[in-house]
TORPA-4810 file (N, C-alpha, C, O; in nm, 3 decimals):
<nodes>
NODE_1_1.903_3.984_-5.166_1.869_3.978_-5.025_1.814_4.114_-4.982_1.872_4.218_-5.014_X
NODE_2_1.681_4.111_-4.897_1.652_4.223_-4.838_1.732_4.277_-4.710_1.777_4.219_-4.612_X
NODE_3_1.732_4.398_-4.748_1.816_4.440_-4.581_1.730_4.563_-4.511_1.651_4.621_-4.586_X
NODE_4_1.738_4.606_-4.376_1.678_4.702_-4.340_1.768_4.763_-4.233_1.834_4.680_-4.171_X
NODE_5_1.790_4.915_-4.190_1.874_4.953_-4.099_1.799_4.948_-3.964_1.679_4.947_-3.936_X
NODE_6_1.904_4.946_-3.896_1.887_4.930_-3.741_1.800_5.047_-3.673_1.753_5.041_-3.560_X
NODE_7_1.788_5.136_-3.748_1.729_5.293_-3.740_1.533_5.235_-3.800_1.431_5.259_-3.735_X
NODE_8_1.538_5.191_-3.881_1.401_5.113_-3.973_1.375_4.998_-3.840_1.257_4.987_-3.806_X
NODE_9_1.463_4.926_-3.775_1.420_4.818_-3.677_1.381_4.906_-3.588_1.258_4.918_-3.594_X
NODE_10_1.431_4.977_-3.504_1.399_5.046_-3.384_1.276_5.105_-3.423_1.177_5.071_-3.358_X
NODE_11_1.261_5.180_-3.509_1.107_5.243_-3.547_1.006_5.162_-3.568_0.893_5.209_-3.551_X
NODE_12_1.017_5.052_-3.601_0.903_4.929_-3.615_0.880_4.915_-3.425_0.777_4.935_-3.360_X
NODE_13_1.013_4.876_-3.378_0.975_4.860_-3.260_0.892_4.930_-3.170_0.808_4.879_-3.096_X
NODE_14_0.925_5.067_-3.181_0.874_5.186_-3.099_0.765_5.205_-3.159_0.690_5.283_-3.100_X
NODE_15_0.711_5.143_-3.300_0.576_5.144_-3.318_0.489_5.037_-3.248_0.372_5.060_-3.221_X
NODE_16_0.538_4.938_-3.225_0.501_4.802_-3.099_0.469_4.691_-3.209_0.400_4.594_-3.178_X
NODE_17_0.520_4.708_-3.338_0.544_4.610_-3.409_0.625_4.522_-3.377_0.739_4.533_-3.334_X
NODE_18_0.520_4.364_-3.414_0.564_4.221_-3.343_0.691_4.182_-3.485_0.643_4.155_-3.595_X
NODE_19_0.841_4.183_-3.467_0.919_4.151_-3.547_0.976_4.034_-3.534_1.044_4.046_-3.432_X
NODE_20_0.990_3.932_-3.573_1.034_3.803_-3.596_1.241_3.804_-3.608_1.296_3.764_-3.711_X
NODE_21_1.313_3.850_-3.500_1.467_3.871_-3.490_1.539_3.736_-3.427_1.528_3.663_-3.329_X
NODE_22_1.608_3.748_-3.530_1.757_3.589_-3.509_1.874_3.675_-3.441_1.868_3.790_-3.484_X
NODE_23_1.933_3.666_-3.389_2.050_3.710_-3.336_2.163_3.610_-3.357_2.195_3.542_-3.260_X
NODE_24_2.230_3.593_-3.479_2.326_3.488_-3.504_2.461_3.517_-3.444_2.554_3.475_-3.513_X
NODE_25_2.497_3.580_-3.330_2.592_3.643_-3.294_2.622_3.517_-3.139_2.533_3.493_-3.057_X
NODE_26_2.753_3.460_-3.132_2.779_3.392_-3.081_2.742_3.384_-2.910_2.804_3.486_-2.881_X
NODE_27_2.701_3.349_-2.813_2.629_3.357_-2.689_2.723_3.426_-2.620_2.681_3.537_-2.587_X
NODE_28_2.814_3.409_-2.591_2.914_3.508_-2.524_2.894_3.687_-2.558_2.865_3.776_-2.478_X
NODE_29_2.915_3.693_-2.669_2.840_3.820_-2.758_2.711_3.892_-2.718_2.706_4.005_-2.669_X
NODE_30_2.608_3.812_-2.746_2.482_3.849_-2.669_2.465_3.880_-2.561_2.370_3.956_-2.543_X
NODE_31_2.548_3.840_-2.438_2.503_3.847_-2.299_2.559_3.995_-2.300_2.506_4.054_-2.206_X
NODE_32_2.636_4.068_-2.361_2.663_4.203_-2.361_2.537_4.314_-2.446_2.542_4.435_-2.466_X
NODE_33_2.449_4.230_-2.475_2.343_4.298_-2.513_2.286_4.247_-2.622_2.361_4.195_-2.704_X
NODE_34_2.113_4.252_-2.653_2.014_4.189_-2.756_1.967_4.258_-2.788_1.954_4.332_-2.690_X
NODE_35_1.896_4.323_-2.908_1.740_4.343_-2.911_1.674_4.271_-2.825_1.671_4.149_-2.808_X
NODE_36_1.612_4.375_-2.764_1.480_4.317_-2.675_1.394_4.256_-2.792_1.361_4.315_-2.895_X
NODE_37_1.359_4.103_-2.749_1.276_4.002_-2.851_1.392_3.918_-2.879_1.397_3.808_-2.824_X
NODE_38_1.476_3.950_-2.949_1.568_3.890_-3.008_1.631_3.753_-2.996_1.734_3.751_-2.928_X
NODE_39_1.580_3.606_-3.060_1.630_3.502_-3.017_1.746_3.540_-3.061_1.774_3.646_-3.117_X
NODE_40_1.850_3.408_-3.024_1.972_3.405_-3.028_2.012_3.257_-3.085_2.041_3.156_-3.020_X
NODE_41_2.002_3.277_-3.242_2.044_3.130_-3.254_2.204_3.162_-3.345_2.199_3.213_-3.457_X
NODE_42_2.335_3.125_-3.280_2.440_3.131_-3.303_2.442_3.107_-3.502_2.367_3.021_-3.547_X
NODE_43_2.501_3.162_-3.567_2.501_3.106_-3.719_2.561_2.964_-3.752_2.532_2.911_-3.859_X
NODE_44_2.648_2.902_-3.659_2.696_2.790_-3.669_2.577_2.684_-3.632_2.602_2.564_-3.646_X
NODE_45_2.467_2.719_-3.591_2.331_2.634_-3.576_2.207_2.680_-3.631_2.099_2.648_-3.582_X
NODE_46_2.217_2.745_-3.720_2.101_2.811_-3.821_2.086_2.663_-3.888_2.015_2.579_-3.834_X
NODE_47_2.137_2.644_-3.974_2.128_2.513_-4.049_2.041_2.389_-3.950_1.949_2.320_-3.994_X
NODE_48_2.093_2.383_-3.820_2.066_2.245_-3.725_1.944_2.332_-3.676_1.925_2.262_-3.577_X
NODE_49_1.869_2.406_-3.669_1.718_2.484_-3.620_1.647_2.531_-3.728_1.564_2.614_-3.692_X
NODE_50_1.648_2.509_-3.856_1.547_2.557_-3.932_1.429_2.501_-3.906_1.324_2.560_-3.931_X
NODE_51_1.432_2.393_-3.858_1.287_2.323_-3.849_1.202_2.384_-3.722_1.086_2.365_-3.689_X
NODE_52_1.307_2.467_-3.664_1.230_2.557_-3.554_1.153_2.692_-3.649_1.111_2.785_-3.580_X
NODE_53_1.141_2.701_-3.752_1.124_2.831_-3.793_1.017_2.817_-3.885_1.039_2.708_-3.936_X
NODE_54_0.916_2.863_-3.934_0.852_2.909_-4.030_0.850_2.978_-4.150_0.841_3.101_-4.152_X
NODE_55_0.859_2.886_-4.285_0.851_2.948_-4.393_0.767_3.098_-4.434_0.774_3.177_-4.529_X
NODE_56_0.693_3.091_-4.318_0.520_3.221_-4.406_0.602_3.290_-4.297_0.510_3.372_-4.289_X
NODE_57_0.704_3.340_-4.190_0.717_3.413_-4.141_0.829_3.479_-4.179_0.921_3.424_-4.239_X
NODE_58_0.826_3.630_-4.138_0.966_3.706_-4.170_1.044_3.752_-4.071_1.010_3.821_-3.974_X
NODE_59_1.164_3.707_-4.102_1.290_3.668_-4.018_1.357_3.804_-4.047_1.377_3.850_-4.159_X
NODE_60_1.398_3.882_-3.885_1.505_4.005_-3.932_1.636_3.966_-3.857_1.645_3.955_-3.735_X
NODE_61_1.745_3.946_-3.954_1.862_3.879_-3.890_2.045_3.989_-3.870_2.115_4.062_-3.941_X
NODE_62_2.046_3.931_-3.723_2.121_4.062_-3.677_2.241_3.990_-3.671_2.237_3.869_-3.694_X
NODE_63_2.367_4.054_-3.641_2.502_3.986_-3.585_2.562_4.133_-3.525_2.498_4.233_-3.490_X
NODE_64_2.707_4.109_-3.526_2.768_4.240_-3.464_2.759_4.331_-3.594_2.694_4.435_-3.580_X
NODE_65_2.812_4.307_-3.716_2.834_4.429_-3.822_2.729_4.411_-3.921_2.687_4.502_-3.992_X
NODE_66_2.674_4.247_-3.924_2.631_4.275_-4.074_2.697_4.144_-4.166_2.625_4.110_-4.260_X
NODE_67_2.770_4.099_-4.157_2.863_3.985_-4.272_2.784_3.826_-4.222_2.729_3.740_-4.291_X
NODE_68_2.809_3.836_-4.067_2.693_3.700_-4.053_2.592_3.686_-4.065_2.533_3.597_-4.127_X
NODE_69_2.551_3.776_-4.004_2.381_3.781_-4.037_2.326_3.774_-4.205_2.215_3.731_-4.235_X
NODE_70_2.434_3.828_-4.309_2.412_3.821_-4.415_2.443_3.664_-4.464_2.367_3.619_-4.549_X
NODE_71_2.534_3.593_-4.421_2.557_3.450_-4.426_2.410_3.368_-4.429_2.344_3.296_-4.505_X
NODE_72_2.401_3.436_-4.274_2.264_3.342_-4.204_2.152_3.346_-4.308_2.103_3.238_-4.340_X
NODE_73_2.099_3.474_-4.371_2.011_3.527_-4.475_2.049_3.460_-4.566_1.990_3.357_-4.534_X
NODE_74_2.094_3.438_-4.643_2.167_3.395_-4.788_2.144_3.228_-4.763_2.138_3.150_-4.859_X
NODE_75_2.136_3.195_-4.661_2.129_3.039_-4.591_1.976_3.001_-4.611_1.933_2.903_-4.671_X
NODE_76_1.902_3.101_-4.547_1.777_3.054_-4.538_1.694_3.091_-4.625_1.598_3.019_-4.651_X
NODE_77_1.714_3.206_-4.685_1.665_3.239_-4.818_1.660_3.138_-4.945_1.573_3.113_-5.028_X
NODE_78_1.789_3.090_-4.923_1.810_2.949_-5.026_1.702_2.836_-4.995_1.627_2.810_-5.089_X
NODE_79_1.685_2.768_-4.882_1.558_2.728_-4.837_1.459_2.752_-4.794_1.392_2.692_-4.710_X
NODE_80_1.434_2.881_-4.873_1.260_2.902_-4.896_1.201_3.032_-4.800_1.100_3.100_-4.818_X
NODE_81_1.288_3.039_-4.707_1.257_3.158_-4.552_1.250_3.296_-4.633_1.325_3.333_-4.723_X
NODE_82_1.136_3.365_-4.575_1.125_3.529_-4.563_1.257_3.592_-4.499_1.271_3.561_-4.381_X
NODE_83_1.340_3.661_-4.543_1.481_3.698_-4.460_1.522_3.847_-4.472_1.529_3.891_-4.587_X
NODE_84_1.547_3.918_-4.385_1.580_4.038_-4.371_1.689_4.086_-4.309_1.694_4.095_-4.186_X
NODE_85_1.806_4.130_-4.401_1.949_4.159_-4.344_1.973_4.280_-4.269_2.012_4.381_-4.328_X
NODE_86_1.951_4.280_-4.137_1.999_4.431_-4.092_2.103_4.468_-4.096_2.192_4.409_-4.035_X
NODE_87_2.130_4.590_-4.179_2.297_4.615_-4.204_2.356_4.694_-4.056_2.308_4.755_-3.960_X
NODE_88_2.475_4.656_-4.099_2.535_4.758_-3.960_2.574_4.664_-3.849_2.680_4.673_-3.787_X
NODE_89_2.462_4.555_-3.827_2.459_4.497_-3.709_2.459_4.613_-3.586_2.448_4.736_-3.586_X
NODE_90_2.481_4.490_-3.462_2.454_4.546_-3.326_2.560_4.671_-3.323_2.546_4.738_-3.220_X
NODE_91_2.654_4.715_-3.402_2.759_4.812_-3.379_2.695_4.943_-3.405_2.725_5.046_-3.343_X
NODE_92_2.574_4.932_-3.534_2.515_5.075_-3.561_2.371_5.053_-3.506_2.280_5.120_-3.556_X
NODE_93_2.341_4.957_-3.397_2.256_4.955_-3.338_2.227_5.084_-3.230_2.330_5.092_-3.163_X
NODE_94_2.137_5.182_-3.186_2.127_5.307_-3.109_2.034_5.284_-3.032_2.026_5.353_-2.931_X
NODE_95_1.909_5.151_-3.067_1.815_5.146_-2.947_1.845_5.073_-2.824_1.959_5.063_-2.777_X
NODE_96_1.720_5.011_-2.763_1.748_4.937_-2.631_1.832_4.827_-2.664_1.849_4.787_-2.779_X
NODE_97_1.874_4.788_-2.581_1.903_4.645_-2.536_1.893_4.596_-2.371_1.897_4.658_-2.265_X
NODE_98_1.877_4.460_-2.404_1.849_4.350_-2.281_1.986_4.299_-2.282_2.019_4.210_-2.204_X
</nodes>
């Protein structure tokens, strides 16, 4: 599995690079803060929304530390998805949030 740090996301961002972000972190969770962009599809519905997603695209997938988001990756990677594990999650996250 590929992974990239939250330090590597923010710099893509602040370059105004268009990044493709899952936020598998439960909705309650999120409303305390996202990556700006950042959908929010809970990991307990990754499986029930793949058909929302695109194989040719690359997916950077967040949670609070790092262990779900690696779930979520390991999930979609198995069926065929571009997937990118940000380690750390939102905890060693330092940029914006919405």
């Amino acid at each position: 599995m590929k992974e990239i740090t939250p330090r590597e996301v923010e710099k893509l961002l602040e370059e105004g690079k268009k990044l493709n972000i899952i936020d598998v972190r439960e909705v309650d969770e999120v409303v305390a803060g996202k990556i700006p962009s950042a959908v929010n599809i809970p990991l307990g519905f990754i499986e029930l929304r793949m058909d929302e997603l695109n194989k040719d695209t690359e997916y950077i997938m967040v949670c609070r530390s790092g262990g779900r988001s690696g779930r979520a990756a390991q999930l979609l990677e198995s069926e065929g998805f571009q997937v990118v594990n940000m380690t750390g999650g939102m905890l060693a996250w330092g940029g914006k949030v919405e």
